[in-house]
N, C-alpha and C positions, 0 to 999 in steps of 0.2 A: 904881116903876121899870118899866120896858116888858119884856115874857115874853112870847115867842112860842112856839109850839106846833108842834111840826110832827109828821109822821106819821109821819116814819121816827128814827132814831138821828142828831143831830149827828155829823158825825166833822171840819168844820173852819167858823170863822165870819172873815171879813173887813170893815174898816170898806171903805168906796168911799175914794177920794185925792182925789175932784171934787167930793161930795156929804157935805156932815155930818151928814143927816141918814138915809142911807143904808148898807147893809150887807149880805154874801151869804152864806146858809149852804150848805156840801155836806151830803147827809144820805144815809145808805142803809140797807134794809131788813134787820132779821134782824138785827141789831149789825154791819153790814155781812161776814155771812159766805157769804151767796148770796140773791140778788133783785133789786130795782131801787134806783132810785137816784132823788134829787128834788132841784135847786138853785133854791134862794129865794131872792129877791130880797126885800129887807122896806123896809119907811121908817119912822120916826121920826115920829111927829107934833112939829111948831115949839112947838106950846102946849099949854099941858092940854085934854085930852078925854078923853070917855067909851075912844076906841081908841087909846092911845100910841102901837102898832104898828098898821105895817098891810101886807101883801102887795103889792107893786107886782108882780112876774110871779113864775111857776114853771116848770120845765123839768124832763118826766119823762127818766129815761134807762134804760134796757134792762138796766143795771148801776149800783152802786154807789159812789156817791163819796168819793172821801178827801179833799181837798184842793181850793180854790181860789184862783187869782189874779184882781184889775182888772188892767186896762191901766194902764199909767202913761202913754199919749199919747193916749186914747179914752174917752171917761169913760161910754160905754153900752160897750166888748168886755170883757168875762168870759169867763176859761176853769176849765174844769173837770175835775181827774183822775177817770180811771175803774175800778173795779176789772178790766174789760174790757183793760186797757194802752193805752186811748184817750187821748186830751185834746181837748177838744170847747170851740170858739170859740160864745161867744156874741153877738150884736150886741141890745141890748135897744130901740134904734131901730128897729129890723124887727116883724113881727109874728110870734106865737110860733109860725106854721107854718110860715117862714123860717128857723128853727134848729132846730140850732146851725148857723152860717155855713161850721164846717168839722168837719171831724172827724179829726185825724191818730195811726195806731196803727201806729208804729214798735216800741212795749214790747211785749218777750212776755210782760211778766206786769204785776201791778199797780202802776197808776202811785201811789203814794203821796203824791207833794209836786210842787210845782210852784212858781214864783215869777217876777215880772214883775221885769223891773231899771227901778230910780228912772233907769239913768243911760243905758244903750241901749236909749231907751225904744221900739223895734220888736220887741229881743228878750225869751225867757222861756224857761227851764228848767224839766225834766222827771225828775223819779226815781224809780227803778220797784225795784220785788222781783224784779226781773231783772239786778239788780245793776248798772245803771248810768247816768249822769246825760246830757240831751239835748240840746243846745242849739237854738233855735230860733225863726226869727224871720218876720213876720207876714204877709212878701211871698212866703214857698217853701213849697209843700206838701210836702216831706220836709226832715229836720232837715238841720242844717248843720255836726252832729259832734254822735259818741258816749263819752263819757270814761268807761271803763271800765278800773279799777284795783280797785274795792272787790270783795271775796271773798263777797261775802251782801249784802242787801237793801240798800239805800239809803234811808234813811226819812226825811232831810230835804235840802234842798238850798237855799241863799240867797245870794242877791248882794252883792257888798261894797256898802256905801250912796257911797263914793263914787271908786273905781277899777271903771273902766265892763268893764274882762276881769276881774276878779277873783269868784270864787264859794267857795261854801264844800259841803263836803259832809257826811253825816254818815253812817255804818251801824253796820249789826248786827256786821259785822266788828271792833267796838271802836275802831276808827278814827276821825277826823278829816281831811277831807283838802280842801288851798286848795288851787287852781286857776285857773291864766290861760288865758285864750283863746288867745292868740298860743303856748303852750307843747307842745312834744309829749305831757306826762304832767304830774302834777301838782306841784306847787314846795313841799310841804309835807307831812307825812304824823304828823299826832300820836295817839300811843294812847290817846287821852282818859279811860275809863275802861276798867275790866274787864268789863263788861256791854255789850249790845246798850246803844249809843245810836241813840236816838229822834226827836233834834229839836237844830238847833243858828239860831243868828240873831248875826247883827252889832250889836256897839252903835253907833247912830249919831250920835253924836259920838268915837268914836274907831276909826277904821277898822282898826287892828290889835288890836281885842278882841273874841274869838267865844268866844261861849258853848254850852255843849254841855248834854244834858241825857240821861239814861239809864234802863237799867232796876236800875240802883245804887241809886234815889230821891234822885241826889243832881243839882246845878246845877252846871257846874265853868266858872269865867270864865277863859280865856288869852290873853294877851298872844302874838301871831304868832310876835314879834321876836325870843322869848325863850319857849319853850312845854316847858323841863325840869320844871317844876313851876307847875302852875296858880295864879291871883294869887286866886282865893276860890274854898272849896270849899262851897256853899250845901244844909244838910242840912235837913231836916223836915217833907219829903214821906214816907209809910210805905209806897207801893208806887212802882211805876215813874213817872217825869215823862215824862209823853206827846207836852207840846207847851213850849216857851221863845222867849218874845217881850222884844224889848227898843223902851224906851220910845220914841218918837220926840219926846219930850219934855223927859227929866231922863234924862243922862248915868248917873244910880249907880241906876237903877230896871228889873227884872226882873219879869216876870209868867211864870207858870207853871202848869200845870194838870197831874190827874194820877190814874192806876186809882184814888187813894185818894179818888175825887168833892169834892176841895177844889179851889180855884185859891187859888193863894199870890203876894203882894206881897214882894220881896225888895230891899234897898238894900246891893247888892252892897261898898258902900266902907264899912258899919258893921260892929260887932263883934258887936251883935244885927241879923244882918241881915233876918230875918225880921219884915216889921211889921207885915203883913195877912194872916189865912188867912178864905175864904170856903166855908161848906158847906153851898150853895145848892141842889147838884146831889144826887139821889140815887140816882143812877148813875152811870158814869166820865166822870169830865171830861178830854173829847182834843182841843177847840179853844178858844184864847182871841186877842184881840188888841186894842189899844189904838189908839183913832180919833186918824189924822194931824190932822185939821182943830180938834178938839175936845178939849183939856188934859185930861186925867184921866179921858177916858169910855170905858170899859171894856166888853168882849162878851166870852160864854162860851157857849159849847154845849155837849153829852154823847149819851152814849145812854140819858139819859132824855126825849128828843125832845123839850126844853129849850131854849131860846135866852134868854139874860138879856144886858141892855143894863145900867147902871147905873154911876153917878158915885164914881170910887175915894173910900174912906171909908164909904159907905151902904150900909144894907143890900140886895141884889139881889133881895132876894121884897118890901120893903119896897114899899106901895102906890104 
């Protein structure tokens, strides 16, 4: 299975939406707690060779990254959060002294998460430990609205997969909170767990199911419609879930990663819902995501400057 290597700490990995063979890491120096910052671009080899992976570009930055988006209407623009409160457009069409194409720092503090929408596909949001989400789209160099409700950091932020104003937020405030574009404030507000949550994502195949995930160690699946009590509550992670991705593939499938350096497979509509734990990583695992173009093929990063690619089922260090 293909391992890349990089120099600094993973903190998030993304397949490309254009490219199946293709994928970006954020990474930053020091466990990202002060130094720079490196986003990779990596590829795939199509057949076997001696290099399964290989470096297509890199982009140093001055700061630390947490998170990245692709474009959904540009299959060379990447953007990149920064521990600085930047977000920095890349064009990988251009030559790498050419970027980033932009660089916009609205955030007074770190931008944590970031996310392109499947469905307006000009815009992309922004959330920062400055407690608040940004909206943003690719023709204004300053944003186009501030949503700021949450009481403490914001540490994930995603778009409904298929109502084009709808987002989802998530923080440290214990909260949960859906949001439309057209609204003055947000149209939903759930206390999803007792603990700082971390990471939340849309299932996509059913646009009223967000998933939340915290420093509980646990996964909590809701229903929008109906959010008094969650419709599974996914345990068997032993410290905090850092990051929750859902399948773009199979409607009842969860991946998740987490301080305890597993990524966990979870089939949120079974009674054993846990059906794959991986312990690839031998430091925190805090990005994972699942390739749109490609059934079952799965990436994870950590801070053990780790990047593993590998076909759900297989082993990830597997040759």
């Amino acid at each position: 299975m293909p391992v890349f290597k990089t120099p600094f700490s993973g903190y998030s990995v993304k397949f490309s939406p254009f490219y199946e063979h293709r994928l970006a890491v954020a990474t930053s120096q020091n466990f990202g707690i002060l130094g720079n910052g490196r986003l990779h671009v990596i590829d795939l080899s199509p057949t076997p060779s001696p290099s399964p992976i290989s470096e297509f570009a890199f982009f140093d930055t001055a700061d630390g990254l947490y998170d990245l988006s692709w474009s959904e209407s540009h299959d060379s623009l990447l953007l990149a959060a920064g521990a600085d409160g930047s977000l920095k457009l890349y064009d990988l069409s251009l030559p790498p002294q050419s970027n980033p194409v932009r660089s916009l720092h609205e955030h007074s503090r770190e931008v944590h998460s970031s996310d392109w929408s499947p469905t307006r596909r000009d815009s992309f949001l922004s959330s920062s430990w400055d407690d608040s989400v940004k909206l943003w789209t690719t023709d204004r160099p300053a944003s186009v609205r501030t949503f700021k409700e949450h009481a403490y950091c914001v540490y994930s932020v995603a778009w409904n997969p298929r109502h084009a104003d709808v987002f989802a937020s998530a923080s440290g405030d214990c909260t949960a909170r859906v949001w439309d574009v057209r609204e003055p404030g947000s149209t939903m507000i759930i206390p999803a767990h007792e603990h700082e949550i971390l990471s939340c994502d849309w299932n996509k195949y059913d646009d009223c199911c967000l998933v939340t995930a915290a420093v509980d160690k646990t996964i909590r699946v809701w229903d929008v419609r109906n959010f008094r009590n969650p419709v599974a509550v996914l345990s068997g992670h032993n410290y905090a879930v850092r990051r929750v991705r859902c399948s773009p593939h199979a409607r009842n499938l969860i991946m998740s990663c987490s301080y305890d350096m597993t990524v966990c497979m979870w089939n949120y509509m079974s009674e054993d819902a846990l059906i794959e734990r991986y312990d690839h990583h031998s430091e925190f695992a805090v990005g994972v995501d699942f390739s749109v173009l490609v059934e079952g093929l799965l990436a994870s990063t950590g801070w053990d400057e780790m990047v593993y690619v590998w076909q759900q089922g297989m082993d990830p260090r597997a040759p």
